[in-house]
C-alpha positions as CSV (number, residue, x, y, z in Angstrom):
1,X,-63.5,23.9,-19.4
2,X,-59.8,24.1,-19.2
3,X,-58.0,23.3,-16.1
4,X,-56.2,26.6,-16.1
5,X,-59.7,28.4,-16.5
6,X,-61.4,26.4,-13.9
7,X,-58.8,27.2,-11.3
8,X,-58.9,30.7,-12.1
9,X,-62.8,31.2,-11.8
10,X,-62.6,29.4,-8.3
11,X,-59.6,31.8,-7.7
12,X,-62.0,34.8,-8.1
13,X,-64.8,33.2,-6.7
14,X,-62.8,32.6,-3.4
15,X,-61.7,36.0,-3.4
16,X,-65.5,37.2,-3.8
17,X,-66.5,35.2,-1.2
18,X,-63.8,36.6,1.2
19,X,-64.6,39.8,0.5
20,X,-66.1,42.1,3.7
21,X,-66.5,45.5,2.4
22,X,-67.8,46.2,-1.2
23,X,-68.2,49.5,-3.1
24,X,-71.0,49.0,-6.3
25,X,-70.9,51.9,-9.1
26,X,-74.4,52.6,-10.2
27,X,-74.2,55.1,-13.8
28,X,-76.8,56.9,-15.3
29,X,-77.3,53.9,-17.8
30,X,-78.6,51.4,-15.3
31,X,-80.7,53.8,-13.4
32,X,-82.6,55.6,-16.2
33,X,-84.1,53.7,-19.4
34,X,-82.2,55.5,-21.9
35,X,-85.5,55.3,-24.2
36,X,-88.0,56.8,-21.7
37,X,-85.9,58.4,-19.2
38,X,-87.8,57.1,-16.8
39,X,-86.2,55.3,-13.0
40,X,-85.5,51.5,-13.8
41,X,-87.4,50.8,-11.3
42,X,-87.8,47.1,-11.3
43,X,-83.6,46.8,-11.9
44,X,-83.2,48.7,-8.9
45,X,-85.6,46.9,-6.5
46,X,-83.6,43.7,-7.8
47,X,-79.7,45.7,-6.6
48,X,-81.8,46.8,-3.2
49,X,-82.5,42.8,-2.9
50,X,-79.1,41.8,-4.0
51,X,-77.4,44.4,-1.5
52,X,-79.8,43.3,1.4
53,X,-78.6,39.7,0.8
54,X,-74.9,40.4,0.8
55,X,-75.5,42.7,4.3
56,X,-76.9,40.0,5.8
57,X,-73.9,37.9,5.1
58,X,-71.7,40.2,6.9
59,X,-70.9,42.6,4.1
60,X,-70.5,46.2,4.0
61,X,-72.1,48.0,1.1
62,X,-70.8,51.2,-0.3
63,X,-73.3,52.5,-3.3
64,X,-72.1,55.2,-5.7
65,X,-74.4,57.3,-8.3
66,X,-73.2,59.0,-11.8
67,X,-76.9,59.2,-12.3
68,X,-78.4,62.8,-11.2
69,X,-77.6,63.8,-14.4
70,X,-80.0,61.7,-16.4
71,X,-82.5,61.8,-13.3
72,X,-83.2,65.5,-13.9
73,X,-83.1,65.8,-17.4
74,X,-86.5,64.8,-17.7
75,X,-88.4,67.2,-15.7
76,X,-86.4,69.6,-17.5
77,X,-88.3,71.6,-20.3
78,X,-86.8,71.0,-23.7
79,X,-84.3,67.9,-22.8
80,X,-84.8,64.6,-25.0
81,X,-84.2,61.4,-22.7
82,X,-83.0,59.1,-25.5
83,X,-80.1,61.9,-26.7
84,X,-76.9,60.3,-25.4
85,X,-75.0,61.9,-22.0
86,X,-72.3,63.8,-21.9
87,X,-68.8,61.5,-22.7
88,X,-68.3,61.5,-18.9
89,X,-71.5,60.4,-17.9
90,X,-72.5,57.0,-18.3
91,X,-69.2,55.8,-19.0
92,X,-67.3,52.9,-16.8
């Protein structure tokens, strides 16, 4: 690794580490298999754990959701899980 690069990744991991208050962006394509349509459960336990750890060092979590939309399109009648979101949804 380059000198320059090194020095750069411990910049950002400094300012990481420094950092108090933290919003995380959850869209619809990390909450709901795209496949199934079903919760990703297991990827969600895994932020819950991931938050928990960075509250108890001090940090203030802010979670926000795009994902309603994909949440309710499966008890919907007539809605395929797997066809793609609207552009907005889902999208960084």
């Amino acid at each position: 690794m380059s000198a320059k690069k090194e020095l750069s990744e411990n910049t950002a991991q400094a300012r990481w580490e420094s950092c108090r208050r933290m919003v995380v962006k959850v869209g619809s394509t990390l909450l709901v298999d795209q496949a199934s349509g079903k919760l990703r459960r297991e990827w969600i336990e895994s932020l819950a754990d991931d938050i928990a750890d960075m509250q108890s060092r001090g940090r203030e979590i802010l979670i926000v959701s795009s994902g309603a939309v994909a949440l309710g399109r499966v008890p919907l009648e007539g809605f395929d899980p797997a066809a793609p979101l609207p552009p907005e949804e889902g999208q960084p």
